[in-house]
Wavefront OBJ file of the C-alpha trace (Angstrom):
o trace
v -17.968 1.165 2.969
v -19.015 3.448 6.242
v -16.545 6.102 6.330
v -16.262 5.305 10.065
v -15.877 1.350 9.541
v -13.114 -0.079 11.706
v -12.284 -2.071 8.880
v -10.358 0.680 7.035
v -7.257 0.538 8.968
v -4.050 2.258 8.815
v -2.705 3.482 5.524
v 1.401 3.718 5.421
v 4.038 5.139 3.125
v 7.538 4.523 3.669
v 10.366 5.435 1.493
v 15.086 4.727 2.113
v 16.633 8.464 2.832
v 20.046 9.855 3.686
v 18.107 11.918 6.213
v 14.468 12.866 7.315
v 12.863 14.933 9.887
v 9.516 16.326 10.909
v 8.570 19.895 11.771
v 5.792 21.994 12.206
v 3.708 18.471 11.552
v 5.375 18.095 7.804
v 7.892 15.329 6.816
v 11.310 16.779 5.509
v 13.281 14.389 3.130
v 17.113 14.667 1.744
v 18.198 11.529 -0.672
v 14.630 9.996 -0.252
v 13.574 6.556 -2.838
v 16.615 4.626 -2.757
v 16.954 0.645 -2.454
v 20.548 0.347 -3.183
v 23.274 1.208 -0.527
v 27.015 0.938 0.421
v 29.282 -1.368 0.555
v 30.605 0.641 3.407
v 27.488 0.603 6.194
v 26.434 4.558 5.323
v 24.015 6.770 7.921
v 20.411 6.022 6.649
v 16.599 7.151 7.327
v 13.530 5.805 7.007
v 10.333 8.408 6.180
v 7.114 7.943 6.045
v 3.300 9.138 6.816
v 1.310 6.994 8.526
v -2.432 7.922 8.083
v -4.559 7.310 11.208
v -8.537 6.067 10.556
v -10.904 8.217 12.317
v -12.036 5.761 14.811
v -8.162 5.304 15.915
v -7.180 8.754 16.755
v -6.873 9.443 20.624
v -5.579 6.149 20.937
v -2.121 4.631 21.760
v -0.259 2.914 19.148
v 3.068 1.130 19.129
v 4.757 0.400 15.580
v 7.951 -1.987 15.016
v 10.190 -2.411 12.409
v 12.560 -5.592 11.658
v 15.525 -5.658 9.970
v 15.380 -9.371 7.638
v 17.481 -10.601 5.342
v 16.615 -12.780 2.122
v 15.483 -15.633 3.838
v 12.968 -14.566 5.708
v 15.727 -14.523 9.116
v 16.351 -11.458 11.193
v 19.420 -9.411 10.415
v 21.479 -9.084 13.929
v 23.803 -7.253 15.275
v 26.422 -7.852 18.619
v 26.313 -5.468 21.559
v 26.870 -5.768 25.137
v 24.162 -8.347 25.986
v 25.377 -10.612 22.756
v 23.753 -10.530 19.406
v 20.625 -9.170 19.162
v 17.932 -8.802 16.155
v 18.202 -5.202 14.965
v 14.961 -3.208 14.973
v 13.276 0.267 15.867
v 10.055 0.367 18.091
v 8.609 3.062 19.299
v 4.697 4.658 19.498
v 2.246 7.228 18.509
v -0.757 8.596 19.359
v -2.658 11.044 16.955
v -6.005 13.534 17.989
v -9.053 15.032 15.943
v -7.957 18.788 15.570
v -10.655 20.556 16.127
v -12.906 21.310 12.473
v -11.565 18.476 10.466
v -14.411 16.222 9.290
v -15.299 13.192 10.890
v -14.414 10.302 9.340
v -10.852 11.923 7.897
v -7.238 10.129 8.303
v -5.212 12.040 10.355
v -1.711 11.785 9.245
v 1.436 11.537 11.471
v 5.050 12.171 9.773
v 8.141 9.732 10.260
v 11.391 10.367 10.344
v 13.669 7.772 12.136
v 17.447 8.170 11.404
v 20.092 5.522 11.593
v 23.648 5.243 11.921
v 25.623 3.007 9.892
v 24.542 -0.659 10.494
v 27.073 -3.047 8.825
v 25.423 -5.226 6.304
v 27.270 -7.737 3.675
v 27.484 -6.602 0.495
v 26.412 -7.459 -2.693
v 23.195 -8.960 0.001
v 19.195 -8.111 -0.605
v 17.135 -6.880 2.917
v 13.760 -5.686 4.073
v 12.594 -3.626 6.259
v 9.376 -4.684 7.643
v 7.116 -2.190 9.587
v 3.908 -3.400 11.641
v 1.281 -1.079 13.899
v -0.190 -3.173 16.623
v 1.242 -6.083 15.718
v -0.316 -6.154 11.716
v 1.723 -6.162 9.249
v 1.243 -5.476 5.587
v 2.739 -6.655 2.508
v 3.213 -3.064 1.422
v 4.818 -1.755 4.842
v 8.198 -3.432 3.414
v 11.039 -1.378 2.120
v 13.197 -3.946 0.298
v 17.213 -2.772 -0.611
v 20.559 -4.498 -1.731
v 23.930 -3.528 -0.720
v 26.612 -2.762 -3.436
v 29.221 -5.531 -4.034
v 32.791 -4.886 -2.845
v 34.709 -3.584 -5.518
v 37.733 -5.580 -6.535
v 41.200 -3.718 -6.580
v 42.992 -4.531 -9.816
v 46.320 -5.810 -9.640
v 48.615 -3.481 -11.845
l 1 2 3 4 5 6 7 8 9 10 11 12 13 14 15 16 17 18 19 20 21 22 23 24 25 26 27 28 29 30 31 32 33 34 35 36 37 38 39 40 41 42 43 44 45 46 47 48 49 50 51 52 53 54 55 56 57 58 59 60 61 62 63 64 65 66 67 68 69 70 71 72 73 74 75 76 77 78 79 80 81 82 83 84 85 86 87 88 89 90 91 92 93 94 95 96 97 98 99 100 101 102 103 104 105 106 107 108 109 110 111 112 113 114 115 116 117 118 119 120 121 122 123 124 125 126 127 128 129 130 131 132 133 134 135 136 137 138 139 140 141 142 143 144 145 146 147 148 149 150 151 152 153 154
């Protein structure tokens, strides 16, 4: 394949954190590779890399990710306007520093921290991340909640 082909697309790594953040350009993890949470909705992160083709640097980009539950069905959440499906957007835009070699992904860390969201326990969920409106099967980050532990009676 042309190094430069169009066809290449994005590449994308995500991982489940306590906490992430980026400096100097590098991703910083804490509690990163987990898929089971709670019961109690905990503070979360998602972290990733996504690697930019060559041909899609100096361009804007917008990237979404949905919260879904088991069956396929958006996970929501109530607020002021009503319930609403709970996701993260946001954008990116990555350049060709100057003496890298044509044709090479340019990488651009993630780090997008969450408050608690309350979830039902003992449930399974996905995250599912998309660039442009593409979506991959391997841009999901699946979990579970913890089941409620019973109290015993004495």
């Amino acid at each position: 394949m042309d190094i430069q082909s169009p066809d290449r697309g994005m590449k994308v790594t995500l991982m489940l954190a306590d906490a992430a953040q980026v400096a100097d350009g590098k991703l910083g993890v804490l509690g990163g590779g987990w898929c089971l949470i709670g019961p109690a909705p905990t503070p979360f992160a998602i972290a990733g890399i996504i690697e930019v083709p060559w041909d899609q640097t100096n361009r804007n980009h917008s990237f979404r990710l949905d919260l879904i539950d088991l069956d396929g069905n958006p996970v929501t959440a109530s607020g002021p306007g009503g319930d609403a499906p709970i996701m993260i957007e946001g954008e990116f835009e990555v350049g060709r520093p100057p003496g890298v070699r044509a044709g090479a992904y340019q990488p651009i860390p993630l780090a997008l921290n969450s408050g608690p969201i309350p979830l039902a326990p003992g449930s399974h969920f996905e995250w599912r991340f998309s660039i442009d409106g593409e979506a991959r099967e391997d841009w999901r980050l699946a979990f579970s909640t913890r089941q409620e532990v019973q109290a015993q009676a004495a």
